[in-house]
C-alpha positions as MATLAB code, in Angstrom:
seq = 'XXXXXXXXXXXXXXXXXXXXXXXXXXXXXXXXXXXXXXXXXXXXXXXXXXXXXXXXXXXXXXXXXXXXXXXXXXX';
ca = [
      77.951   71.809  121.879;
      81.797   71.862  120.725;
      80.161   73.862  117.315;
      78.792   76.347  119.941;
      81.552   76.609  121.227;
      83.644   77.763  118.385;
      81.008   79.746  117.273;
      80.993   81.796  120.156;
      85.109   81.792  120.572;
      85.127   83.808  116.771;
      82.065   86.060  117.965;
      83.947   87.080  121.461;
      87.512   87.710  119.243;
      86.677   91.057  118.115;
      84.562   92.143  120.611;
      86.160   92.214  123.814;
      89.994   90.372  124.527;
      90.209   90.842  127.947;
      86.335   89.522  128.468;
      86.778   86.439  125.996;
      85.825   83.386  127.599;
      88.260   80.662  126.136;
      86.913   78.434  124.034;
      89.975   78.506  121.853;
      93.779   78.349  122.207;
      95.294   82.178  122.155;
      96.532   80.997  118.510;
      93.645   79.931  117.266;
      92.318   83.342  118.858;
      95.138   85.497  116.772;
      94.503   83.238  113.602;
      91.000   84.704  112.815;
      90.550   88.096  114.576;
      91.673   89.879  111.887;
      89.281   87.576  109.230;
      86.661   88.664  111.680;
      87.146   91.806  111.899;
      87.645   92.309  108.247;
      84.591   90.305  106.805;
      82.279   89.969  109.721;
      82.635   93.644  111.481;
      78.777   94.286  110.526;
      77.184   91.402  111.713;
      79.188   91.506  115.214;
      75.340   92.516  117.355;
      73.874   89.390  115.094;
      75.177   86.234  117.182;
      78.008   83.549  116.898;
      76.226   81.501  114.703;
      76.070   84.358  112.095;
      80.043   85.236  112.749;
      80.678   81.830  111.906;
      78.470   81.506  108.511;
      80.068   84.907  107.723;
      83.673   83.393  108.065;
      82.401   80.221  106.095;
      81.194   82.483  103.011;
      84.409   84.664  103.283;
      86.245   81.170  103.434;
      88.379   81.842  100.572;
      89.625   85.094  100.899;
      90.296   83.960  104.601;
      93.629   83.629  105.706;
      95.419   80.016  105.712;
      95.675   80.079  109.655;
      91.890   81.025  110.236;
      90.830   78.403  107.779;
      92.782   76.051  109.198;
      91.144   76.744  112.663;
      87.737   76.475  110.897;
      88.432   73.043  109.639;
      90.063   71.735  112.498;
      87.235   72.688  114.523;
      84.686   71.208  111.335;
      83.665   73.743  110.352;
];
C-alpha cells in the first residue's frame, strides 16, 4: 500500500498542485516534479504505476534529490 502510495504522490505532482493529495512531504514533492515532467510528460493519462516505472528507467539522468526520494521510498 505505501508503494501505492508513492506511486500515486509522483503521478498527482505534475498534474494538479493545488488538488495533490499528500502522500509525500512538499520536498519530496519539489524533488521530482521537474523529473516528471521532463521524462514522464507523455505517459501522465497512463496511471501511477506507469509514472513510477517511467522515473525508474529515467533513473539515471534523474536528478540526485528525486532519486533519493525514489530510494528512500524503495523504489
Amino acid at each position: 500500500m505505501y508503494k501505492f502510495s508513492v506511486a500515486l504522490f509522483l503521478l498527482c505532482v505534475p498534474v494538479s498542485m493545488s488538488a495533490f493529495a499528500h502522500s509525500g512531504t512538499d520536498q519530496e514533492e519539489k524533488a521530482c516534479t521537474r523529473d516528471v515532467q521532463r521524462f514522464c510528460r507523455k505517459l501522465l493519462d497512463q496511471g501511477d504505476l506507469t509514472i513510477l516505472a517511467c522515473l525508474k528507467e529515467n533513473r539515471p539522468k534523474l536528478t540526485p534529490a528525486c532519486r533519493y526520494v525514489l530510494v528512500s521510498h524503495g523504489q
